[in-house]
Residue, then its C-alpha position, 0 to 999 in steps of 0.5 A: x461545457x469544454x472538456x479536456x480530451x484527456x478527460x474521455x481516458x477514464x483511469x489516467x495512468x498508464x499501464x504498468x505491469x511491473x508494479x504488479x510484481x513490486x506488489x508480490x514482492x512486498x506481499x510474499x515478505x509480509x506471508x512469509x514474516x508471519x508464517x516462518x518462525x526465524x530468529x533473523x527475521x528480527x534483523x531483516x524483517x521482509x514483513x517491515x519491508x513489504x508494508x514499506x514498499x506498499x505504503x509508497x507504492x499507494x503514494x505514487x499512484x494514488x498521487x499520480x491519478x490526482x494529479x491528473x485530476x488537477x489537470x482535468x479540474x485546470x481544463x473546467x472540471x469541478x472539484x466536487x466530480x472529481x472527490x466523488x469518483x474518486x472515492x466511488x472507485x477507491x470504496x469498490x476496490x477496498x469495502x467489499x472484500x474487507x467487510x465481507x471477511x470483517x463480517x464472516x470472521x466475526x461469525x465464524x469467531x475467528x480470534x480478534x474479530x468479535x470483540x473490537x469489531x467497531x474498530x475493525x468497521x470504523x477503519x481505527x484498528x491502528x488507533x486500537x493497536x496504540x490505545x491496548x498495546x498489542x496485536x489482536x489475534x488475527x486482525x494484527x495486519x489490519x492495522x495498515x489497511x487503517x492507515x491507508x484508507x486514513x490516507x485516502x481521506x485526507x490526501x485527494x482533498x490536498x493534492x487537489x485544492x493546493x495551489x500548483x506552486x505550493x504542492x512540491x512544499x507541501x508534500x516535502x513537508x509532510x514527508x518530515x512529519x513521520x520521523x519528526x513524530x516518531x522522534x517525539x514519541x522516543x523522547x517523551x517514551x510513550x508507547x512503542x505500539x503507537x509510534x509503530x501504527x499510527x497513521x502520521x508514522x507512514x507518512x513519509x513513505x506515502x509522501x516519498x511515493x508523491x514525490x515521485x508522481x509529481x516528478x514523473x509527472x513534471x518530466x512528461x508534461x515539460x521534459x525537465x527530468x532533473x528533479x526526478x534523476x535527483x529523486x532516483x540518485x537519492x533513492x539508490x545512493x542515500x537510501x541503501x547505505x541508510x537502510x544498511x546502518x538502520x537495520x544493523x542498528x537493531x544488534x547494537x545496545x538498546x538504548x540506540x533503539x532510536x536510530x532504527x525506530x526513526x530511520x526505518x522508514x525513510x531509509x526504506x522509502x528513499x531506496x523503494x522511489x528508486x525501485x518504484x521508478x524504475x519498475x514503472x518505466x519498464x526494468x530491462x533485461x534479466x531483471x525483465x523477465x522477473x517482472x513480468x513473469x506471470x506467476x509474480x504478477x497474478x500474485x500482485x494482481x490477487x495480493x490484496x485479498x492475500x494480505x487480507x486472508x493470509x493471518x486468518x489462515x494461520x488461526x484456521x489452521x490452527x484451530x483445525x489442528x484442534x480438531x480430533x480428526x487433524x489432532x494427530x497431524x499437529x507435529x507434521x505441521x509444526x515443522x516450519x516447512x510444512x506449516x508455511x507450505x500449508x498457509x501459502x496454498x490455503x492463502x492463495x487459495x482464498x485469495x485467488x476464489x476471491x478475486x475470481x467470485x467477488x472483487x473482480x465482479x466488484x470492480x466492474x461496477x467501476x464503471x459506472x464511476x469513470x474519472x470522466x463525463x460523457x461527452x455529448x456529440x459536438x461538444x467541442x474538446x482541446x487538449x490532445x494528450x492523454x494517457x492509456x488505461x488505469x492501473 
């Protein structure tokens, strides 16, 4: 069998630590959204902006290791190799931690657990949230770990059987599909939980974010940076105006409700490929050395297991409070400084045991999934370039 040399660099992305520091960003807008109480988070909801930036972070890189993967099938690699080490290594990186705390949760009886488990197990929590109406006590984030593992499913079997010349098409179309979903939703008035969490929704963000994987990958493998300085042009000069008159939109009358609840996420998405594609080529200067300071990168490094934890920390805390022992503790914690200084540190406290004592341990077993075959002695290999370690 003739193998791609590119195929021996399992992983195939490039390093690029600054992204670890976009992934703390969104994950610290999310924690403090929950954990503050402010009447203007209303208005300039971070907890909107970091599940945004998320969802086109997954579309960038997710796209970008499939795309890389259409160039190991191009060299003679079979499909069906491909899917299956794919989805070894996304299963390692999201199952454990999430069923192991899905499972302590529902024992312990942490609010939201317990009653709609199956729904929790199946990945469907965004389905449940449109079908009840409401958040579930402290599963109400889980909603977008729904959406992408929905995601995960259908997006490796797209990106790698379209044909090359109906890709770009493809995913622009997709891309439409989100505001064309929740304009029909507003004028049909169906339910508001609906149109927020279901996966056709965020569509445009994980599709904007394939966009720019295809652009970047185009600029590397024949030098044409047109299509992607005009993706970055859009990004800044179309996507932070827009993101402006979306968000101020929320203080006009209700009956103009429409324009945030249709723009939000494109707006959002056009300014974050910017930030995106820039953070992965490398930030200079000041802003630099912002990205690459090493308290915001371990955040993003454990920012998994901090979304996952963060809300069931609040429903601990609370519950403690309960206790007759903590009782008398109760008001200091109710002072909004006190109370998000407390959840951040049980947060990352959770987060970080957790990286160190089971996720790390579970992503070692990647290695029995590499993106990549063996390579006997002698096999005769082509292709010289190869990007470095994955992501």
């Amino acid at each position: 069998m003739r193998v791609d040399i590119a195929a021996e660099r399992a992983g195939a992305l490039p390093k690029m630590p600054q992204l670890d520091a976009l992934r703390a960003f969104a994950v610290l807008g999310v924690m403090y959204q929950h954990f503050a109480d402010n009447g203007w988070l209303r208005y300039v909801p971070p907890g909107r902006f970091g599940v945004q930036l998320f969802f086109v972070l997954s579309g960038f890189l997710i796209t970008a290791i499939l795309l890389v993967a259409r160039e190991r099938i191009a060299c003679g690699e079979n499909h069906a190799f491909e899917l299956r080490q794919f989805y070894a290594r996304r299963f390692l990186r999201i199952f454990p931690l999430y069923y192991a705390v899905l499972l302590a949760c529902a024992v312990i009886g942490i609010p939201g657990f317990r009653d709609p488990l199956v729904w929790h197990l199946t990945y469907m929590t965004n389905v449940q949230n449109a079908i009840t109406g409401r958040w579930a006590g402290a599963t109400a984030h889980l909603w977008t770990l729904s959406v992408e593992e929905q995601f995960y499913l259908v997006w490796p079997w797209l990106i790698l059987f379209v044909r090359e010349r109906w890709l770009l098409p493809t995913i622009a179309a997709v891309a439409v599909t989100g505001p064309l979903f929740r304009a029909m939703f507003i004028v049909f008035d169906w339910s508001k939980m609906a149109l927020y969490t279901l996966t056709p929704s965020s569509l445009v963000a994980f599709a904007f974010g394939a966009l720019l994987a295809v652009a970047r990958q185009r600029e590397q493998k024949t030098a044409d940076r047109h299509f992607r300085r005009r993706l970055a042009r859009l990004g800044l000069f179309v996507g932070v105006p827009t993101v402006v008159v979306t968000f101020w939109s929320l203080t006009w009358p209700s009956k103009y409700f429409w324009v945030f609840s249709v723009g939000a996420d494109p707006s959002l998405s056009l300014l974050f490929i910017w930030v995106i594609g820039r953070a992965a080529d490398g930030f200079g200067g000041n802003t630099r050395r912002v990205l690459t300071w090493r308290p915001l990168l371990y955040t993003g490094k454990i920012s998994y297991g901090l979304y996952l934890f963060h809300l069931i920390m609040v429903a601990v805390l609370t519950q403690a409070l309960d206790w007759p022992i903590l009782h008398s503790f109760k008001p200091l914690f109710n002072w909004q400084p006190v109370r998000i200084l407390a959840l951040s540190a049980m947060t990352f406290a959770a987060a970080s045991a957790s990286w160190f004592f089971y996720e790390r341990p579970c992503l070692n077993l990647k290695r029995f999934f590499p993106y990549t075959r063996r390579v006997p002695p002698g096999v005769e290999r082509f292709v010289t370039a190869a990007p470095a370690s994955e992501t």
